[in-house]
Phi, psi and omega in degrees: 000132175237164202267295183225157162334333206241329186217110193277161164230155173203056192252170196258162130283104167272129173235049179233333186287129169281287182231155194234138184040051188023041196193350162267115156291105186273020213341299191280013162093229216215113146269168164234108172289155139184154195227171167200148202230112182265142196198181124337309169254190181200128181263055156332105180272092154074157158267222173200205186280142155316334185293331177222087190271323156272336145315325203294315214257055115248335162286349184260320176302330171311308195268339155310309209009087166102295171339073216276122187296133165289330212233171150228103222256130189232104194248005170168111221271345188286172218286301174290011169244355205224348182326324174289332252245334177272317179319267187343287192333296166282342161269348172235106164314280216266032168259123197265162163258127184293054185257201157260146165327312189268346155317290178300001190254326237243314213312290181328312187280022163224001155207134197269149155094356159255151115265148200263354204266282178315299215247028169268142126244122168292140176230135154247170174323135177054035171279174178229139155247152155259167190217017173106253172273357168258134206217103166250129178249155236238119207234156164226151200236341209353118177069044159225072020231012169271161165279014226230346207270121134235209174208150171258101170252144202246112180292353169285327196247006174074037190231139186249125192266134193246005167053211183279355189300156145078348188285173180208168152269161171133149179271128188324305171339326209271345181078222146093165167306130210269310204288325159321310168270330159298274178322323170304332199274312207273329195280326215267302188267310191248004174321334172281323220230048166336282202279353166294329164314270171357274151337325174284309194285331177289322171307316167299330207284325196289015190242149205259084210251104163258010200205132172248140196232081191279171195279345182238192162061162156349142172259129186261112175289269270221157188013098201255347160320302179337288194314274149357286191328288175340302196299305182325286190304322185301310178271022164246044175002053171268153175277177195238336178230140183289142151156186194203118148288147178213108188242152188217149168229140186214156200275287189236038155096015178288319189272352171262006166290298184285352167296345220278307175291359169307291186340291179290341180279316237246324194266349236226287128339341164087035175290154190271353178190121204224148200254099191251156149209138185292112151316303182313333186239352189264162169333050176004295196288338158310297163300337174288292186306330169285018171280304165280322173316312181305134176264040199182150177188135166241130157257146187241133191187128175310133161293156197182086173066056196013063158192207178273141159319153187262005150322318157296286175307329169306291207273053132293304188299309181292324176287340181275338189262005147254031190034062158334092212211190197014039214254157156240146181219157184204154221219083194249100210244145141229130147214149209252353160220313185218065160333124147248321201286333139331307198271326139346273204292340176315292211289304004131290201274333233233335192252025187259196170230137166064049178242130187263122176261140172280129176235150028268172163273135152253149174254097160300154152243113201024359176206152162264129181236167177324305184298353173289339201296290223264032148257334127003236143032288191273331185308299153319323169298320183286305169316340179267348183302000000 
């Protein structure tokens, strides 16, 4: 594929791949991006997964035809971007790896038998290589999401190589809407690091950008504004979209019976848009991102060993450690003898930032009955207020 005349891609699809970082459901599979910029030198941008080691060398030997890279230009050390980097190394002698200081410090633990000292360059913020008429500078991204992550840009042709920043899942083949799969990606993998985004994006803005080349998803041309924008809203945790998830986990269907009528209460009231989802069955990085997207959000969730069923308690667990914050939130308890599970998800939603719990908490005891309706009732009215 090529990006410009100059600059190629030769990054893989794995469409064999289940799960990405073994815990993301990939249904459309994976790219592993990396491009190279033929020039008076000539530079290779990131490698890809070991898993499709052999394609990568036959799309970079293609497009090399014959050549030797001076440099290995490396934004970002984890495995499914960098698995290669001793293969290059040892096949090209005299081709150096380009990184951060602390990149080259990460290197030795995942591969033995280099020295990175010899075949390294450190680079800091607002360092340059020319590379004859293409000349890229050197950004540090830190903690987007390793600490270790930078990003590049090449000032002849305006392209910004963007690391994991701007990426989605899913295999290029496969096509599909950028935003979905993009939001699913950026709340799961960078979602705990709001203001290092941030931090990133003021950096970008001073820049003269036509082209974003990220390490997964599509290289983004045209309304690039979109895109941005997204990140902007996403990494200040605003909401992107009016509306209420109303997620619930439930044992033996009681409590999705009052979510369900939670629901139907809530639309009814003119919410502008309600979410309902089974913990026990949906897609876990799914339900975070509609968490976050959401500006309103009721959990619902059954006692379970005088605490919460555990379902609840995961994706409780997954929005604090992506620091889940500027929310209304509301509180739908079932038990049949001794409710714990409020005060669970209360103490839990209590250890987040900036989150407004909604009262009453309602309490079922095992079925939503009639006499429910009108805390039922009020509860929607406040949340939505």
């Amino acid at each position: 594929m090529e990006i410009t005349s100059s600059i190629k891609y030769v990054g893989v699809d794995d469409l064999d791949i289940d799960l990405f970082e073994s815990q993301y459901q990939v249904p459309d599979g994976m790219a592993y991006n990396s491009y190279i910029i033929l020039d008076e030198k000539v530079a290779i941008m990131d490698t890809a997964d070991a898993r499709k080691g052999a394609e990568w060398w036959t799309n970079v030997e293609a497009v090399l035809a014959g050549r030797t890279p001076d440099y290995l230009v490396i934004h970002h050390v984890e495995p499914d971007h960098a698995s290669l980097i001793a293969e290059v190394l040892l096949k090209y002698p005299q081709c150096k790896v380009v990184a951060t200081a602390k990149a080259l410090q990460m290197m030795p633990q995942f591969f033995e038998g280099i020295d990175f000292n010899e075949r390294g360059i450190a680079v800091k913020e607002g360092d340059t290589l020319s590379l004859g008429t293409h000349t890229l500078q050197f950004i540090l991204a830190p903690m987007i999401h390793w600490p270790e992550v930078m990003v590049s840009y090449e000032r002849s042709e305006k392209v910004l190589f963007s690391a994991d920043a701007f990426g989605k899942f899913g295999a290029l083949c496969n096509g599909g809407a950028w935003e979905c799969e993009a939001r699913r990606y950026y709340i799961n993998i960078c979602g705990k690091y709001g203001n290092q985004v941030q931090t990133l994006l003021k950096k970008a803005s001073t820049l003269d950008v036509d082209m974003i080349c990220p390490l997964h998803g599509p290289v983004l041309k045209e309304n690039l504004g979109h895109y941005i924008g997204l990140y902007d809203i996403w990494s200040k945790y605003e909401p992107e979209t009016e509306g209420v998830l109303v997620a619930y986990a439930s044992i033996h269907g009681g409590t999705a019976v009052a979510a369900e009528r939670l629901a139907d209460i809530l639309r009814s009231k003119g919410a502008p848009k309600v979410v309902v989802t089974d913990l026990s069955r949906c897609d876990m990085a799914e339900a975070v991102e509609d968490a976050f997207r959401y500006s309103h959000m009721v959990v619902c969730a059954a006692s379970y060993d005088a605490d919460v069923f555990p379902p609840m308690y995961d994706f409780l667990h997954h929005l604090k450690i992506k620091s889940y914050q500027r929310r209304r939130v509301a509180i739908v308890e079932n038990g049949s003898w001794a409710p714990t599970a409020g005060r669970v998800m209360r103490a839990m939603l209590e250890g987040m930032k900036s989150i407004d719990i909604v009262e009453p908490m309602v309490t079922i005891r095992s079925r939503m009955k009639d006499s429910d309706l009108p805390e039922m009732e009020q509860l929607a009215d406040n949340l939505l207020a």
